[in-house]
Wavefront OBJ file of the C-alpha trace (Angstrom):
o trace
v -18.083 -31.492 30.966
v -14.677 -30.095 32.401
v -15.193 -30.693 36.241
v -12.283 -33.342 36.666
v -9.906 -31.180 34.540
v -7.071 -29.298 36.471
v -5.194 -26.366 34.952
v -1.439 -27.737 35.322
v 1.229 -25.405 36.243
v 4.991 -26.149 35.024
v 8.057 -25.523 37.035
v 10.068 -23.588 34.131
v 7.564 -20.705 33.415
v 7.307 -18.185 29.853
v 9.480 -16.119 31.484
v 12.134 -18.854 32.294
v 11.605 -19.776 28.741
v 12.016 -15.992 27.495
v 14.976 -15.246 30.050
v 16.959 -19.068 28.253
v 16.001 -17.716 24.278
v 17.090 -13.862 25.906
v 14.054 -12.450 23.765
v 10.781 -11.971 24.394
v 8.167 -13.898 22.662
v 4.373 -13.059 21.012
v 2.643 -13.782 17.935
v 2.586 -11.786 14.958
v -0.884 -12.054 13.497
v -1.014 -11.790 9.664
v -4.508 -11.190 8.103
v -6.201 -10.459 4.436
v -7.342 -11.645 1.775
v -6.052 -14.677 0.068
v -2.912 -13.538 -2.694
v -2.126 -10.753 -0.599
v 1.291 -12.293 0.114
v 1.044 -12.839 4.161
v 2.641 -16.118 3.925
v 5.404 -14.507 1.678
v 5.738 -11.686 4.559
v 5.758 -13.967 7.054
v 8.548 -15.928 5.629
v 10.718 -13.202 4.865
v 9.836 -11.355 8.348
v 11.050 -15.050 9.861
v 14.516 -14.878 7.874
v 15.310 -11.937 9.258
v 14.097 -12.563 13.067
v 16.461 -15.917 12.502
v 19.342 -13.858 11.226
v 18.806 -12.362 14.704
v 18.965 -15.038 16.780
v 15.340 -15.029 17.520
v 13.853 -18.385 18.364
v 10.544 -18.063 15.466
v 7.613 -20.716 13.992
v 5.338 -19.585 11.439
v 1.881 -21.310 11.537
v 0.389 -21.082 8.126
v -3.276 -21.362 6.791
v -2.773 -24.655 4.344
v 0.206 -26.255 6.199
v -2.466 -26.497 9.626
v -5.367 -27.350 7.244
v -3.588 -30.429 5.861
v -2.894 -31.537 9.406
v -4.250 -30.246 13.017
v -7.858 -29.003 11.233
v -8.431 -31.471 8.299
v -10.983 -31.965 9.726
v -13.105 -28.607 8.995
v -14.381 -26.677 6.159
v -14.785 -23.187 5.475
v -18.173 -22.548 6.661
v -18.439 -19.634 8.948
v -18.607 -22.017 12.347
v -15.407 -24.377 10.941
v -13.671 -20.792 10.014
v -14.350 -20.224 13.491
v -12.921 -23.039 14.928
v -10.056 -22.998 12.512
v -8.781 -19.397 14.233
v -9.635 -21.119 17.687
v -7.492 -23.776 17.626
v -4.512 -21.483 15.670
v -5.154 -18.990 18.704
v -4.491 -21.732 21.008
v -1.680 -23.713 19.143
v -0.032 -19.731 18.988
v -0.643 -19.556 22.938
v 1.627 -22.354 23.576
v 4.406 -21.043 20.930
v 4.551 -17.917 23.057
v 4.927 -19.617 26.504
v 7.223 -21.769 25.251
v 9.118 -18.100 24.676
v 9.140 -18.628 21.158
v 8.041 -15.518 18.421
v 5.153 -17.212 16.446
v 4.152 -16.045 13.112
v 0.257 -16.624 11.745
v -0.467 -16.431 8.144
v -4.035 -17.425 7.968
v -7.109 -15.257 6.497
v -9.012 -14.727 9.432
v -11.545 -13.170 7.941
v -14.016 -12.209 10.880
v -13.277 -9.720 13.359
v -15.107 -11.383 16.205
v -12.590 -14.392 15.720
v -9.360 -12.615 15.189
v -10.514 -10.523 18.821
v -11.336 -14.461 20.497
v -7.556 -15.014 19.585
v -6.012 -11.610 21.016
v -8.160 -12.065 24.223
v -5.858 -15.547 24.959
v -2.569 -13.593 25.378
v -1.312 -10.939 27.411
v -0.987 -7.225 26.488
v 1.663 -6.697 23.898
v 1.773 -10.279 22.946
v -0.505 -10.211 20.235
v 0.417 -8.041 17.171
v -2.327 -8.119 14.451
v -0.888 -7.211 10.777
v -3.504 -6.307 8.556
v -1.370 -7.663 5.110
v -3.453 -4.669 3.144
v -3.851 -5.059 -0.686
v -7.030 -4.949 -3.002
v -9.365 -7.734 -3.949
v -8.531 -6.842 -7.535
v -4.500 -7.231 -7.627
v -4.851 -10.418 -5.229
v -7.302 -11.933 -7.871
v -4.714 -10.777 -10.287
v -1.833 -12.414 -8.694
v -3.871 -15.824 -7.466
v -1.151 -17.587 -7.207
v -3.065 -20.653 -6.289
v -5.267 -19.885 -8.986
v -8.069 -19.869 -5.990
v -9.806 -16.903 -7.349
v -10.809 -18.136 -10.972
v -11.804 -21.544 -9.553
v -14.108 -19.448 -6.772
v -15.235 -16.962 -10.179
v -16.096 -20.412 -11.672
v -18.222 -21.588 -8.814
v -16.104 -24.661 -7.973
v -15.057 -23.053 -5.029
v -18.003 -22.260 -2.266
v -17.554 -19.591 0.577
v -14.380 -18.280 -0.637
v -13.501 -14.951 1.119
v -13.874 -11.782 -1.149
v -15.849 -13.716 -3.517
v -19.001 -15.206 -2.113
v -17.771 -14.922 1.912
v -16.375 -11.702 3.257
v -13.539 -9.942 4.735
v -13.696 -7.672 7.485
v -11.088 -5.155 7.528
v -9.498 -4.873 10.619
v -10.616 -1.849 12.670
v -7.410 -0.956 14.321
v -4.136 -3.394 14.001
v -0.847 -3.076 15.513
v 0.467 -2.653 12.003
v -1.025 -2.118 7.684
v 0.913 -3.263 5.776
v 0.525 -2.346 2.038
v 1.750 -5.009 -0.196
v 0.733 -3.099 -3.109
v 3.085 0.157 -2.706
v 6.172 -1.645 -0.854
v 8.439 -4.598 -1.816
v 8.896 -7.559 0.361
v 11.773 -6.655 1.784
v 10.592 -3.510 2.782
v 7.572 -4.401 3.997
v 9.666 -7.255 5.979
v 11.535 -4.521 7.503
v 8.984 -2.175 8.512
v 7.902 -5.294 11.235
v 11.062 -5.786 12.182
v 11.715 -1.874 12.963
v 8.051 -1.536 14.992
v 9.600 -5.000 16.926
v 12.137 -2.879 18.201
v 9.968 -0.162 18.466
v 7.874 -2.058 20.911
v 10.894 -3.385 22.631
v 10.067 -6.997 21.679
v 13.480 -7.160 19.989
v 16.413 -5.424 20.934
l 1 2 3 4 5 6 7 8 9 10 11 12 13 14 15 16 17 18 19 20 21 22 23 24 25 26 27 28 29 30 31 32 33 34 35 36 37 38 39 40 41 42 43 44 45 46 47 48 49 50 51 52 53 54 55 56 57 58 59 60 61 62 63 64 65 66 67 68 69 70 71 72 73 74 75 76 77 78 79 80 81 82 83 84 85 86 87 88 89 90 91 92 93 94 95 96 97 98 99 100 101 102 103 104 105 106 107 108 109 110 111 112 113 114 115 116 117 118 119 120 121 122 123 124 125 126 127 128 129 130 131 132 133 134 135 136 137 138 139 140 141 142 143 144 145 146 147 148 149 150 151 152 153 154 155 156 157 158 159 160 161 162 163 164 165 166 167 168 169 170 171 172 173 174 175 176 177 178 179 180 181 182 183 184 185 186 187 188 189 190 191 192 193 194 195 196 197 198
């Protein structure tokens, strides 16, 4: 199917890119259950990364469903896909030496290890955005919960499709105990930890 394909290589490598931006670049992976405020986290993580001087693009669940993967559903295969192609997509953010955020679900395990095994060591930091099914149905912002409770929603994770807890991320974060901005901070601090920022 591939046989007259040719990986291309560029002149200006991620390094050349990282060495112009004078930061390193990865993706931070953001993962649970819908309501449990990963795009929120995300955001705020970005504003201070820009404050910084960090180059940053956050990749979020609807925003790449209403363009790049319209085209699929949330049945386990299209999930599946769905984390592919965000994998891939977060690939190219990262050579092109930028820091990519992901807010997406990401339910299964198996997919969320497909998209660390594209990137280097240290480039892929998985936060497990940690908060019970019970205060994100009570926040559902989106009002996604009641409409899944209702049945007009099918295959909605942690109501009739699961979530499997990550075994061992980079970082928990509890959204539950910890404001925003503390939570946002606690990233930044294991980024400089890591030596990612300086």
């Amino acid at each position: 199917m591939h046989n007259n394909l040719t990986l291309q290589s560029s002149t200006i490598n991620k390094q050349d890119r990282r060495e112009l931006n004078q930061h390193k670049s990865c993706v931070l992976w953001f993962t649970g259950l819908s309501g449990s405020g990963k795009s929120a986290l995300a955001n705020e993580v970005e504003k201070l990364l820009y404050t910084k001087g960090i180059r940053t693009y956050i990749l979020d669940g609807d925003n790449i469903r209403l363009g790049l993967n319209k085209n699929l559903s949330f049945s386990a295969e299209d999930r599946k896909e769905n984390i592919r192609r965000i994998g891939e997509v977060s690939k190219l953010f990262v050579d092109a030496g930028i820091l990519v955020l992901t807010a997406f679900i990401s339910p299964y395990e198996s997919d969320r290890q497909m998209a660390r095994n594209l990137f280097s060591v240290g480039e892929f930091i998985e936060i497990y955005v940690n908060c019970s099914l019970e205060v994100c149905e009570k926040r559902d912002p989106k009002g996604l919960y009641k409409k899944a409770r209702n049945g007009e929603i099918k295959d909605f994770t942690g109501i009739s499709a699961p979530y499997e807890t990550p075994s061992s991320p980079e970082l928990s974060i509890d959204t539950e105990k910890y404001t925003l901005k503390e939570t946002a901070e606690s990233i930044i601090a294991y980024l400089i930890q890591q030596s990612v920022l300086k």
